[in-house]
Backbone bond lengths (Angstrom), bond angles and torsions (degrees), N, CA, C in turn:
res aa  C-N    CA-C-N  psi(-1)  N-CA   C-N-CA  omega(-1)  CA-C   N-CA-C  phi
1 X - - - 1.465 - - 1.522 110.89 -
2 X 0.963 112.57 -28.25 1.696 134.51 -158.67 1.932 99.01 -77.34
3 X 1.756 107.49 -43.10 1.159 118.70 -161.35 1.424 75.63 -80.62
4 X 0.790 117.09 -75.51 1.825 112.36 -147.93 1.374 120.10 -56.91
5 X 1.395 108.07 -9.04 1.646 125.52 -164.13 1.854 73.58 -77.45
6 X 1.554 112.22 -62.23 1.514 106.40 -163.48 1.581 115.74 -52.11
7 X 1.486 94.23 -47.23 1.757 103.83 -174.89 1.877 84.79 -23.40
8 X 1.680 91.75 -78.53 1.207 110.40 -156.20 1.567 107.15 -22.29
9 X 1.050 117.13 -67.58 1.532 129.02 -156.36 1.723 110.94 -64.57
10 X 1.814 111.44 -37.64 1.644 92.68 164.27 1.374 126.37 -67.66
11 X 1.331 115.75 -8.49 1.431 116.54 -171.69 1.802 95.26 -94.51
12 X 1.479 133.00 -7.89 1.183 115.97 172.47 1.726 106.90 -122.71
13 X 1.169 125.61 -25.20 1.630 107.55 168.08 1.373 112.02 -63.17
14 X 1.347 99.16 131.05 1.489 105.54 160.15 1.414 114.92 -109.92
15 X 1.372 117.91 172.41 1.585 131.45 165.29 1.427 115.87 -21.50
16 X 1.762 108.32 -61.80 1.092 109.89 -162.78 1.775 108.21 -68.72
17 X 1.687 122.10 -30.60 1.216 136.29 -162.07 1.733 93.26 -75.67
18 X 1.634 122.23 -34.74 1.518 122.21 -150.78 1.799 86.23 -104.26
19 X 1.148 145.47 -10.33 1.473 151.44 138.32 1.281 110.90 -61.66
20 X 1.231 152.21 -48.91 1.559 147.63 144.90 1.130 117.32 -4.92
21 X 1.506 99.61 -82.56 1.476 128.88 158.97 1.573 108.08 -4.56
22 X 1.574 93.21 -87.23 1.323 113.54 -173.79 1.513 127.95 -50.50
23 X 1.315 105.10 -19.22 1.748 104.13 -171.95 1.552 95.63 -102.73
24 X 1.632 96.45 -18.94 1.977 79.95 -161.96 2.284 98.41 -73.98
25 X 1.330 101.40 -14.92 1.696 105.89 174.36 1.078 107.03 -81.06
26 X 1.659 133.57 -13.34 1.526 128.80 -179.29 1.411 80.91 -68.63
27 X 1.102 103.27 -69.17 1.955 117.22 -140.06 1.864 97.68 -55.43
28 X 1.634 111.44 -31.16 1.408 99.07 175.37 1.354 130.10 -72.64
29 X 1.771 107.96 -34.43 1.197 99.19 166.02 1.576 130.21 -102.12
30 X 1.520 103.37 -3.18 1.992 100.00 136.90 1.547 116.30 -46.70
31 X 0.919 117.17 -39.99 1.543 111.14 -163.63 2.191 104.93 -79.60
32 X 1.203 98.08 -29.87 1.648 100.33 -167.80 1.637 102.69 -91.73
33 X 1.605 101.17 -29.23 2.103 93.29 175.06 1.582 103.65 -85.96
34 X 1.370 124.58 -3.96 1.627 125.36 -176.66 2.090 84.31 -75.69
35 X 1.211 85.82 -40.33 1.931 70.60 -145.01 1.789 92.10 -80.53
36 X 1.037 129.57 -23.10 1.506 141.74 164.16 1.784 100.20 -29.40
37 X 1.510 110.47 -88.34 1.252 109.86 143.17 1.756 147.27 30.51
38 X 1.582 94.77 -67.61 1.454 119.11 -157.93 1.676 90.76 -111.37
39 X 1.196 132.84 -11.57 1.695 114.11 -160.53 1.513 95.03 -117.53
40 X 1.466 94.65 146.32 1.409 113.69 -173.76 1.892 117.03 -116.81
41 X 1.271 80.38 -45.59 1.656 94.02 -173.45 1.571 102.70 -115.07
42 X 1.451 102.98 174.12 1.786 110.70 -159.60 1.785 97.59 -87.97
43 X 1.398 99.16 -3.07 1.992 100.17 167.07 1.597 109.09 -95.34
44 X 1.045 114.35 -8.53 1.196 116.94 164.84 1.510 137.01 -85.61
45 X 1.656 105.95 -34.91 1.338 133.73 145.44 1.625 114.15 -46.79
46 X 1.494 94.33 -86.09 2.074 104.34 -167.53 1.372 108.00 -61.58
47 X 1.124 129.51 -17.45 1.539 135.98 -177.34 1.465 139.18 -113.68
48 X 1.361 104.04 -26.59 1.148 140.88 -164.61 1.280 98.13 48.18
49 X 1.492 123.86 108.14 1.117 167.41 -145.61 1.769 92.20 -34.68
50 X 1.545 107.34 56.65 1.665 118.56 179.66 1.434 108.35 18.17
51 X 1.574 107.56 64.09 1.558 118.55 -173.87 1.438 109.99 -119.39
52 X 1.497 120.00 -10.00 1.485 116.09 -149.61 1.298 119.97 -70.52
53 X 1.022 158.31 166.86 1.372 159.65 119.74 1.491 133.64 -35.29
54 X 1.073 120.65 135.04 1.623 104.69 -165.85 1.911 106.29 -69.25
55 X 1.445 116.46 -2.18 1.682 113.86 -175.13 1.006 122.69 -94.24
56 X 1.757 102.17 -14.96 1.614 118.83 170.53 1.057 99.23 -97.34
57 X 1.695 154.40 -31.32 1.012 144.97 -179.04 1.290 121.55 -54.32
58 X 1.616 88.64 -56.60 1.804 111.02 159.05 1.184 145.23 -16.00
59 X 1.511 97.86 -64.99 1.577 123.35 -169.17 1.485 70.52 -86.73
60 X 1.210 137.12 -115.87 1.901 127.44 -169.22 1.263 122.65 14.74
61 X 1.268 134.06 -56.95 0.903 148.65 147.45 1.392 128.99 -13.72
62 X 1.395 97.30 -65.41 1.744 115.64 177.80 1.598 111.81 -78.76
63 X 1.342 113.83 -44.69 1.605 120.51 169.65 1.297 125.95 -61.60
64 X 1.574 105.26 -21.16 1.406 93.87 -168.43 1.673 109.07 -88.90
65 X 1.601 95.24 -7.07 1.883 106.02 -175.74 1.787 95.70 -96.27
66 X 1.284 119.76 -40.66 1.777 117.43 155.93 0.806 120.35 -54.30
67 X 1.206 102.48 120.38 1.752 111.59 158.40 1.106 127.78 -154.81
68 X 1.736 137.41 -153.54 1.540 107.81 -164.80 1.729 98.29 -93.97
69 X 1.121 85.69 3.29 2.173 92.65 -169.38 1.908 87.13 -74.05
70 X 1.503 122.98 -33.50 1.299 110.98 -159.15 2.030 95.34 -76.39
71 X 1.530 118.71 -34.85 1.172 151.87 -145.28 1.814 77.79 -67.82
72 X 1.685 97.92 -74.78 1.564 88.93 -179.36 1.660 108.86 -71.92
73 X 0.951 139.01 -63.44 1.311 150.31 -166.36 1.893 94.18 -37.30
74 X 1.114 119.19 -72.85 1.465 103.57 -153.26 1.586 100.23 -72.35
75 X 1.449 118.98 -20.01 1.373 124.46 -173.97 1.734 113.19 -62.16
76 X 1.647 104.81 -42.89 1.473 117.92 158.35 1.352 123.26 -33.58
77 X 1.199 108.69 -76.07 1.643 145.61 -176.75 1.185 101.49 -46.33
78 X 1.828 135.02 -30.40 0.831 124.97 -151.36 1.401 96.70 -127.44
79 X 1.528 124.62 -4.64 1.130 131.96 161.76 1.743 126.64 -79.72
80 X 1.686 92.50 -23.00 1.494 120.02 177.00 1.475 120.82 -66.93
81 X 1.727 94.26 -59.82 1.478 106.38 -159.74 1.795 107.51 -139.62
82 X 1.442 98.67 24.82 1.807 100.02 177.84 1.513 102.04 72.05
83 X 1.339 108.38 -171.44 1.626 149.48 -162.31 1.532 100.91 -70.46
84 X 1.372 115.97 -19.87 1.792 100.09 -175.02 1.879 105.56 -71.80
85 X 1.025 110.23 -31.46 1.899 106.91 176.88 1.655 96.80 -36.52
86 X 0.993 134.10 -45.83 1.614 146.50 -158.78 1.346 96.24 -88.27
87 X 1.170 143.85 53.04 1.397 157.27 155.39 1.779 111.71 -109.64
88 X 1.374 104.59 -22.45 1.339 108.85 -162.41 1.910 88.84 -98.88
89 X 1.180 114.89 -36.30 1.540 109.32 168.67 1.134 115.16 -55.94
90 X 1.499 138.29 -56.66 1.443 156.08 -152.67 1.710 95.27 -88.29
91 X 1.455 122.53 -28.24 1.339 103.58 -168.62 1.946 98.05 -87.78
92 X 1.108 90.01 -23.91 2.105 99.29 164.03 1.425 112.54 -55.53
93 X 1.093 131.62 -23.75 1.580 123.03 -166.47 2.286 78.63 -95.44
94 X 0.709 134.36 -24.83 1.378 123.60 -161.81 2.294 88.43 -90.53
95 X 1.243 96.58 -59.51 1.912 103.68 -175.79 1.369 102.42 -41.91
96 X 1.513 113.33 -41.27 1.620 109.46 -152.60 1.782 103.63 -87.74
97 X 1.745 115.47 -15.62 1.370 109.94 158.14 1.869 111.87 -72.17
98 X 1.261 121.27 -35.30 1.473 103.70 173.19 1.838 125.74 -73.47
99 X 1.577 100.82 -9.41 1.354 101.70 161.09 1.621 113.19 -81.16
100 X 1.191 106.07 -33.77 1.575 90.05 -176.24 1.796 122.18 -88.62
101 X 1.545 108.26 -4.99 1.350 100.51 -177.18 2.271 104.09 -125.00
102 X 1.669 109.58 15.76 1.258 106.58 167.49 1.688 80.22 -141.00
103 X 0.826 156.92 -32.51 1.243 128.27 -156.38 1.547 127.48 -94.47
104 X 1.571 87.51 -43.08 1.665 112.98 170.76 1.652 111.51 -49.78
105 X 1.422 111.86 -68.89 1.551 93.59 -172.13 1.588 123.94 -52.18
106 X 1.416 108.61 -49.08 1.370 96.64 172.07 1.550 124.90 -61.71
107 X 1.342 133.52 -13.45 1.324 136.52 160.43 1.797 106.72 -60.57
108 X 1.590 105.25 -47.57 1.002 90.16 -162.92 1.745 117.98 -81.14
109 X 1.154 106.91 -15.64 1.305 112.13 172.20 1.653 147.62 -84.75
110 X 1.583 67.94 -2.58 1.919 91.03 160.98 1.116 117.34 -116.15
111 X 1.646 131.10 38.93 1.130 158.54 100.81 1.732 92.52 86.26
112 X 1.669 106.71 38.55 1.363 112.87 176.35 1.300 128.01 -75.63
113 X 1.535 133.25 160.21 1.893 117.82 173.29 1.755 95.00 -107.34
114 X 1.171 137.25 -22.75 1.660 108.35 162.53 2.033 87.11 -147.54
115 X 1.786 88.90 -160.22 1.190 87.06 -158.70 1.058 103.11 -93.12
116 X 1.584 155.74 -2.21 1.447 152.55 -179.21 1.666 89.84 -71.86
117 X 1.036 121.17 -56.69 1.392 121.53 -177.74 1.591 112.63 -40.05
118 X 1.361 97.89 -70.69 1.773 101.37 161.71 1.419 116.94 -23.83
119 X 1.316 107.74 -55.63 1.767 112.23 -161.96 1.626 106.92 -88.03
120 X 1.293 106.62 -7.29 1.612 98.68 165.79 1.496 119.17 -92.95
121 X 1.673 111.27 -25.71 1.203 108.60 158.18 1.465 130.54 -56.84
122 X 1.340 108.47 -44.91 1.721 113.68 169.15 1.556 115.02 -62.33
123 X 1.342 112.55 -48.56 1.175 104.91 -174.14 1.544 118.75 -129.48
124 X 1.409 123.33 -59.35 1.656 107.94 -178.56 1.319 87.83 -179.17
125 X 1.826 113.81 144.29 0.818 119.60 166.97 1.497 148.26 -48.56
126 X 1.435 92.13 -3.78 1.962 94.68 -176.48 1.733 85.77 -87.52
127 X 1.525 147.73 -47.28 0.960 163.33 -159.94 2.115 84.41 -45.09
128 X 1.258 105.59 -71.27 1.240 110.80 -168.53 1.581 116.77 -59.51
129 X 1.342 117.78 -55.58 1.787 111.22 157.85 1.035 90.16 -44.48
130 X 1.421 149.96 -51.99 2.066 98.36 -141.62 1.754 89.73 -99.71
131 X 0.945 139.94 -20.53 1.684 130.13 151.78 1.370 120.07 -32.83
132 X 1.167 102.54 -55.08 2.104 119.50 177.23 1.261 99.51 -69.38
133 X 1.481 134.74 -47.59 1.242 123.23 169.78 1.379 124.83 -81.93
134 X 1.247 133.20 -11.15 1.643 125.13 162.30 1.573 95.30 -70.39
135 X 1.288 113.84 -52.87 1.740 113.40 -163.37 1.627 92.44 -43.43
136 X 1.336 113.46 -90.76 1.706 120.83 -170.87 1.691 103.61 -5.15
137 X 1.386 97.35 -80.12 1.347 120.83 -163.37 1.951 93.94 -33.86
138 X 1.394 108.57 -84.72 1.301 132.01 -170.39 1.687 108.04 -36.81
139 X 1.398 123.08 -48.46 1.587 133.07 164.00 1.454 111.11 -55.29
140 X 1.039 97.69 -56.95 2.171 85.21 -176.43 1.774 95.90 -68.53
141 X 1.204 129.72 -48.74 1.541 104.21 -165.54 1.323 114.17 -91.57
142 X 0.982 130.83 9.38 1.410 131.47 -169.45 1.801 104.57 -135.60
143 X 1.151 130.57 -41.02 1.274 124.17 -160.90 1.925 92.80 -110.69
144 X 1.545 102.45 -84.03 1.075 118.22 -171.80 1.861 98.29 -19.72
145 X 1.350 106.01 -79.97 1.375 136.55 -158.12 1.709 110.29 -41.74
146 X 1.656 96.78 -34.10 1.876 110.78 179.29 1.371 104.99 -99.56
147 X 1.016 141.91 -0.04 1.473 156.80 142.28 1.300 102.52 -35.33
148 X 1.634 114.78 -76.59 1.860 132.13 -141.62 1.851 77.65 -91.03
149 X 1.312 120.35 -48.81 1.201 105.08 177.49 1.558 128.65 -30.18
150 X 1.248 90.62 -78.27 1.755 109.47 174.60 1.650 110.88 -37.17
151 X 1.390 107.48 -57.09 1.438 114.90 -163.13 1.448 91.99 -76.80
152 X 1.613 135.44 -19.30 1.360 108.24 -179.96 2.079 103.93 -87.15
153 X 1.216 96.37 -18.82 1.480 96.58 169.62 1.869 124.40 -46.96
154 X 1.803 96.83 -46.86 1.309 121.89 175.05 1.454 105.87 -65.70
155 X 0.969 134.01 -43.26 1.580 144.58 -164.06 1.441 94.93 -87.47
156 X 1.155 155.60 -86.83 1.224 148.34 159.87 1.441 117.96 -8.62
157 X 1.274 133.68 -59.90 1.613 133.05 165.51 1.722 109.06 -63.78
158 X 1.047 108.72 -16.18 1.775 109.82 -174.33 1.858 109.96 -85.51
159 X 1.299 77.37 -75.35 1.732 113.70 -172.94 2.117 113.23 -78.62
160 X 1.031 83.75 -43.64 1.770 94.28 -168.30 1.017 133.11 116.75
161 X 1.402 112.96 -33.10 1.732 134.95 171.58 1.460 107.94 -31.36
162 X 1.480 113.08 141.46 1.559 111.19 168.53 1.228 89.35 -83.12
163 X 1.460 86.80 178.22 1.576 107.11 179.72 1.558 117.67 -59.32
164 X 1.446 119.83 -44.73 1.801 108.13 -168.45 1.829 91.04 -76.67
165 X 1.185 133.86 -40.42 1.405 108.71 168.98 1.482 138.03 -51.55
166 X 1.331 97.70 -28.60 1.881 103.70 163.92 1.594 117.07 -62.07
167 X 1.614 93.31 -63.49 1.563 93.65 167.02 1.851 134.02 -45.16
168 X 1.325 115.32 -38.62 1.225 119.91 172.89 1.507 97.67 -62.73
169 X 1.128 106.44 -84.10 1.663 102.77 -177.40 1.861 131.16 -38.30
170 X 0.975 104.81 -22.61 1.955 116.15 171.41 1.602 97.55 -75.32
171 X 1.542 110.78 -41.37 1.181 117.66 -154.25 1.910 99.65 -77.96
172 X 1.171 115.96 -48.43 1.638 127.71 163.30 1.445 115.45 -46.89
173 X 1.392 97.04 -43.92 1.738 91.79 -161.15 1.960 96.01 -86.81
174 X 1.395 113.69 -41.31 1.370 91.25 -168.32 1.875 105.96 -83.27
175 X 1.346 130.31 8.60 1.537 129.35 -173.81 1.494 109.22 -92.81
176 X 2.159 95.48 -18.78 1.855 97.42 -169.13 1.448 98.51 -81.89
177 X 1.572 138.44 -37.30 0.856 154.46 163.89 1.585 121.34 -39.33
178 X 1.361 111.75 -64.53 1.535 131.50 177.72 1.702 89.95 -45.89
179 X 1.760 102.74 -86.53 1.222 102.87 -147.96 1.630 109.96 -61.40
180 X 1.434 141.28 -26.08 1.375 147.34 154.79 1.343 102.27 -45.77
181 X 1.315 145.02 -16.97 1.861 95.14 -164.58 2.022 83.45 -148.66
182 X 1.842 117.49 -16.42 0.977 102.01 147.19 1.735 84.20 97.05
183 X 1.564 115.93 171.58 1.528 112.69 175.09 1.291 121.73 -59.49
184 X 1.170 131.63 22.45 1.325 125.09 -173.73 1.407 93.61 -121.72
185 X 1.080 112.61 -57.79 1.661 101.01 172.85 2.203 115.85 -53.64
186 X 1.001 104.08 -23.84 1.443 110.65 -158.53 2.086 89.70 -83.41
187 X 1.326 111.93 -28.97 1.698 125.58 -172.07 1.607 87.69 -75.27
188 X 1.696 120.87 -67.90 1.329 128.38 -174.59 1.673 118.12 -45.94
189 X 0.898 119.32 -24.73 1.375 132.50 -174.28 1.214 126.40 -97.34
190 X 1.628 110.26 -29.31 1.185 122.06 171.46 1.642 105.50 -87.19
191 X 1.436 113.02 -8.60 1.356 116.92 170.15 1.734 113.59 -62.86
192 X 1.529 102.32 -66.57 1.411 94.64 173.14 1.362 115.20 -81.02
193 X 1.531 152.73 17.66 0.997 139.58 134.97 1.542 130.57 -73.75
194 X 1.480 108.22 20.54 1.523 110.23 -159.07 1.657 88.61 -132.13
195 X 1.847 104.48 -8.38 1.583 100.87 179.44 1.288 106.51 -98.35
196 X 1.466 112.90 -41.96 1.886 122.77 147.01 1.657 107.44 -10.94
197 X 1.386 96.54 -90.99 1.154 127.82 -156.55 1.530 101.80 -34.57
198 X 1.326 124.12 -48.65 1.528 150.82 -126.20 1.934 70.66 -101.75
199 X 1.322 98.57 -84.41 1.935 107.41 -158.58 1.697 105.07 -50.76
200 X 1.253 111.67 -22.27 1.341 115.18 -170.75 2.005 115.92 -74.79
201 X 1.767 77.57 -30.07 1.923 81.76 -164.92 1.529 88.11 -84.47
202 X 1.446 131.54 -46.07 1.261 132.25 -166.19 1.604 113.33 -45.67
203 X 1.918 100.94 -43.58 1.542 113.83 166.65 1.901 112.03 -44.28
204 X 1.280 91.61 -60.74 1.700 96.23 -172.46 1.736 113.55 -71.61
205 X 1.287 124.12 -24.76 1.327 123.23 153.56 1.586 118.53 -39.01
206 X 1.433 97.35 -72.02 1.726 92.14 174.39 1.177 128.36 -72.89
207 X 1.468 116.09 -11.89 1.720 110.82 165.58 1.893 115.14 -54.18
208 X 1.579 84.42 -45.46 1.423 82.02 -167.27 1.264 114.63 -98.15
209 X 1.400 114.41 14.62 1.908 114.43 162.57 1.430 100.28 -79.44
210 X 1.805 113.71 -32.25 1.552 111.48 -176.31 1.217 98.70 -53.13
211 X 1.531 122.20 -61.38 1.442 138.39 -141.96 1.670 100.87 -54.27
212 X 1.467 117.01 -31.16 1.497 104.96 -163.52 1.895 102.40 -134.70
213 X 1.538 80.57 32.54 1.941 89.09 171.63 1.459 123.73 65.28
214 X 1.036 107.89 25.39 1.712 119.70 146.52 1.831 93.41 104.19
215 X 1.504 112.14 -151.17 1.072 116.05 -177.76 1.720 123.82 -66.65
216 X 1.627 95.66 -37.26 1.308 124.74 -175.23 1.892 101.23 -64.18
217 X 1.382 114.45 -39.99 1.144 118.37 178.97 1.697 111.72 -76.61
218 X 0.976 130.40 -44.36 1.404 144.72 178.34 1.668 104.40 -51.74
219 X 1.473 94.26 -60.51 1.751 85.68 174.20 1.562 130.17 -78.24
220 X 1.279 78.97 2.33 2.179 84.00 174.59 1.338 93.73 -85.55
221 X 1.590 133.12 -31.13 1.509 116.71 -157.23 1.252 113.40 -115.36
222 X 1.691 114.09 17.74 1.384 116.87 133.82 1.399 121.24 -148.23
223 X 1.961 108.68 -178.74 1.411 104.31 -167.40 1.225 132.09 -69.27
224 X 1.129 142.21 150.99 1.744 138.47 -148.56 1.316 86.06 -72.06
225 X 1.330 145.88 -40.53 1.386 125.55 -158.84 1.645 126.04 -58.11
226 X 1.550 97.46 -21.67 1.370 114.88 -174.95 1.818 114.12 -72.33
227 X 1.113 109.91 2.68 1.326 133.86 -171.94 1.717 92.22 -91.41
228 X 1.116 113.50 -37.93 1.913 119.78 -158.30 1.597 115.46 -66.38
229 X 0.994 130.31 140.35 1.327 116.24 178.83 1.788 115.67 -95.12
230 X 1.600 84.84 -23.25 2.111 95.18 -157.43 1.951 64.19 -127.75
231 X 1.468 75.48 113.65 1.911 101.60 161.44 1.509 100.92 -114.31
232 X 1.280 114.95 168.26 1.533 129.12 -149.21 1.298 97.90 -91.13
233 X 1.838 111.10 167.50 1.470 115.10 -165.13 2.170 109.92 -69.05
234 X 1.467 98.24 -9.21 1.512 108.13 -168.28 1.669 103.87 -98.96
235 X 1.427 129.84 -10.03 1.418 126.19 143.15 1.216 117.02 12.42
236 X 1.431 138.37 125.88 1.529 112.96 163.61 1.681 105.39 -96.30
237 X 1.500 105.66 -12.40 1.688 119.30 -172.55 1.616 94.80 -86.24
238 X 1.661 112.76 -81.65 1.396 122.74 -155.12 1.407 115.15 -128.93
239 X 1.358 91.29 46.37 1.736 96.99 157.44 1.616 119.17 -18.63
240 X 0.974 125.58 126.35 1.963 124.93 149.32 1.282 96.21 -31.34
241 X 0.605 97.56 -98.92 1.893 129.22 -158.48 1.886 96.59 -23.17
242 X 1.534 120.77 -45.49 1.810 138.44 179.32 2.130 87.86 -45.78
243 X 2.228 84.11 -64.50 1.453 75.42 -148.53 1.496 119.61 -79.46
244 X 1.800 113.39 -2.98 1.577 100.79 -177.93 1.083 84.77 -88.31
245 X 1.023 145.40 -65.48 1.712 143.21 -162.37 1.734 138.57 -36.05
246 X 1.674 86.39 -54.43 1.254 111.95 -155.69 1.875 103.30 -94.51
247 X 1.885 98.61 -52.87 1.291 95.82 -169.81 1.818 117.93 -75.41
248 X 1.325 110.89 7.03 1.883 105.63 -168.95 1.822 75.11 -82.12
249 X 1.092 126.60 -26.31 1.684 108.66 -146.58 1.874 91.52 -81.20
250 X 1.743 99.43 -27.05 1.408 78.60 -176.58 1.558 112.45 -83.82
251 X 1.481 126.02 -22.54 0.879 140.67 -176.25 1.602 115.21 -54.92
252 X 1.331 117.65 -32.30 1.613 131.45 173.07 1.852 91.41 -77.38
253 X 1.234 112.16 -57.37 1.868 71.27 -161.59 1.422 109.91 -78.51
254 X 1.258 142.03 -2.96 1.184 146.98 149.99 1.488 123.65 -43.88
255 X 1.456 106.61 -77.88 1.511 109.16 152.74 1.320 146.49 -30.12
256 X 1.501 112.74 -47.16 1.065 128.53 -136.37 1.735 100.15 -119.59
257 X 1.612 103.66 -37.23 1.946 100.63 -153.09 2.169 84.67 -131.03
258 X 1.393 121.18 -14.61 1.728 106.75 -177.46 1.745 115.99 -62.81
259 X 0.800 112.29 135.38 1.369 126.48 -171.50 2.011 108.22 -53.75
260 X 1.386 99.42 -26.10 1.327 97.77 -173.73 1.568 95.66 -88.31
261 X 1.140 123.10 -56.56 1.537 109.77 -176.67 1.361 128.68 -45.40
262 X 1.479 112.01 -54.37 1.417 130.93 176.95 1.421 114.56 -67.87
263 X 1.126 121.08 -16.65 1.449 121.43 163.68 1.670 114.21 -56.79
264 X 1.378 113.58 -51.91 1.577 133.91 -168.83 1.582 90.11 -58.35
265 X 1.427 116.66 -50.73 1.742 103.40 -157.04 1.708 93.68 -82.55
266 X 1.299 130.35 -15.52 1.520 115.69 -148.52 1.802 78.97 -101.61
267 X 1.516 125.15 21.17 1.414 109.21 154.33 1.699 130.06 -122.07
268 X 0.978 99.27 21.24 1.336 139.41 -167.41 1.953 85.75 -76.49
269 X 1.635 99.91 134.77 1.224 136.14 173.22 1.581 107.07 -53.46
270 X 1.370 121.99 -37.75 1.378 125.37 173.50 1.272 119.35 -178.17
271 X 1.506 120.09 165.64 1.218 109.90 -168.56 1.857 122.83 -58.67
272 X 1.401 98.95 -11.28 1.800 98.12 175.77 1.503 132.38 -88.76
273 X 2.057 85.94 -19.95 1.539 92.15 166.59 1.221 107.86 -83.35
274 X 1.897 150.95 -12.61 0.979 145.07 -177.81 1.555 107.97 -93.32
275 X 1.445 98.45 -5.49 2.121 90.11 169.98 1.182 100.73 -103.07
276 X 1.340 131.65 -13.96 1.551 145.85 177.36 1.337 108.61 -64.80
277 X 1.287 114.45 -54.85 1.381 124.89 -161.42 2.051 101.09 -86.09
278 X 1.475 115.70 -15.95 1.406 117.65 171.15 1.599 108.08 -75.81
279 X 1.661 119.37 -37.52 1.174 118.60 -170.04 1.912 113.64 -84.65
280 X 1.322 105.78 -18.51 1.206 111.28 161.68 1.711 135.84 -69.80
281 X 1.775 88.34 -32.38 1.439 92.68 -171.79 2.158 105.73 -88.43
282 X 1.602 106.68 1.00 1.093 119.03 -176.89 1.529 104.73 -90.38
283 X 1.521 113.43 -22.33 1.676 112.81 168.28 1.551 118.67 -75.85
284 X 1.874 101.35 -25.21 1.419 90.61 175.51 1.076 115.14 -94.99
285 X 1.543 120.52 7.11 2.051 106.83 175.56 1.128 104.48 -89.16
286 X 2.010 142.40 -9.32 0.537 126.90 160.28 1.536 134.28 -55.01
287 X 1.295 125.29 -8.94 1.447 155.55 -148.04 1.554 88.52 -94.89
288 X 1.534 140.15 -89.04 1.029 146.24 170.87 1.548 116.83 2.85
289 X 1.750 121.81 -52.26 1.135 108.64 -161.12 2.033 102.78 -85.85
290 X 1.720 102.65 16.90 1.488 80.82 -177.81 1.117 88.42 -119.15
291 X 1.392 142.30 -28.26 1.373 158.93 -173.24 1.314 126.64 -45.11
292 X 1.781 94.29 -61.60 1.636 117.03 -167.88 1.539 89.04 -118.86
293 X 1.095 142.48 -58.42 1.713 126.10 -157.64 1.325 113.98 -67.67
């Protein structure tokens, strides 16, 4: 599979596609040794020196919950069982206003760098180890791990690479970056990967409305239900009842308390660019259910 994935790929990269490539890794790790550079202190590092803008926060925001796992994942889901997978995007533009107008100030005013810290201030330090230790645990096998997956899936149909060579290499290129330039480079980067991301899917949207004759064609070549958003309480996928009920609760600690999200707003220039940058990044999850599903 591995050989032919490559066959495949010298016979379709060209120059101009393997120069792409190449500038879009200048510009990322221009962007993470620029800010490397500039930081002095560990608020300048973990926070980026609580300078951000609510448009970089924003786009961060939205990228850091995109990724290629959503690219295949919601594309599946939505090949499976229609448009209801895209409930869990749309119910994010509603979570990510209660993170930014109950959660944020009190984050921001206890002048914390993540959230175990937070939770030892409220309550006691064992509270905060076992937060830092569910997080770890829960990120490498569940997030981290379906991340390098996906993207080595993508890299293998692209490039040729098996999978542990994708992974080593994602794993090099995004750690030289991270640990050099610190959250400010990791916000900046996810800036222009969130403009990528955005122009790129919109490209492949309309390829493949061409591919199967527009809207009119799309709905001939599957069943009307896949059109539905609110499927019935007997669902075995997306019950009503799962997603009004069930998913806001997961949607708050996701939103609201994960170390990667709440990091982005608790570096925010002030509390208006960090409700700014929640209400922005709630216009772009709406984007997903036309994009990718």
């Amino acid at each position: 599979m591995v050989q032919s994935a490559a066959h495949f790929t010298h016979k379709s990269l060209t120059g101009i596609d393997i120069a792409i490539i190449v500038v879009y890794f200048i510009v990322i790790f221009a962007i993470g040794f620029y800010f490397a550079r500039k930081e002095r202190t560990s608020t300048d590092y973990f926070l980026a020196s609580r300078s951000v803008g609510w448009f970089a926060i924003g786009a961060s925001l939205f990228v850091s919950n995109i990724s290629t796992e959503h690219f295949i994942g919601l594309a599946g889901s939505g090949a499976t069982s229609g448009l209801a997978v895209g409930h869990f995007e749309w119910l994010a533009c509603l979570i990510l206003l209660i993170l930014g107008w109950v959660f944020v100030p009190f984050y921001l005013r206890s002048n914390v760098f993540t959230m175990p810290e937070f939770l030892e201030r409220r309550f006691s330090r064992s509270c905060a180890v076992y937060l830092a230790s569910i997080s770890i645990i829960a990120y490498v096998f569940t997030k981290i791990s379906v991340h390098l997956y996906a993207a080595a899936i993508v890299l293998e149909r692209v490039v040729g690479w098996n999978a542990l060579q994708a992974a080593v290499v994602l794993v090099i290129a995004t750690g030289v970056y991270t640990i050099a330039g610190g959250l400010a480079a990791v916000i900046y980067t996810d800036l222009v990967q969130t403009i990528i991301l955005i122009i790129g899917a919109v490209i492949l949207t309309f390829i493949g409305l061409h591919d199967v004759g527009g809207f009119a064609g799309l709905r001939a070549h599957v069943p009307a239900d896949y059109f539905h958003m609110i499927k019935p309480a007997s669902d075995p996928e997306f019950p009503w009842t799962g997603i009004f009920f069930g998913a806001p609760i997961l949607g708050v600690w996701y939103w609201c308390t994960d170390q990667v999200i709440v990091q982005r707003v608790l570096s925010a220039k002030d509390e208006g660019h960090a409700k700014a940058a929640t209400i922005f990044a709630g216009f772009l999850k709406i984007l997903p259910v036309f994009m990718l599903v």
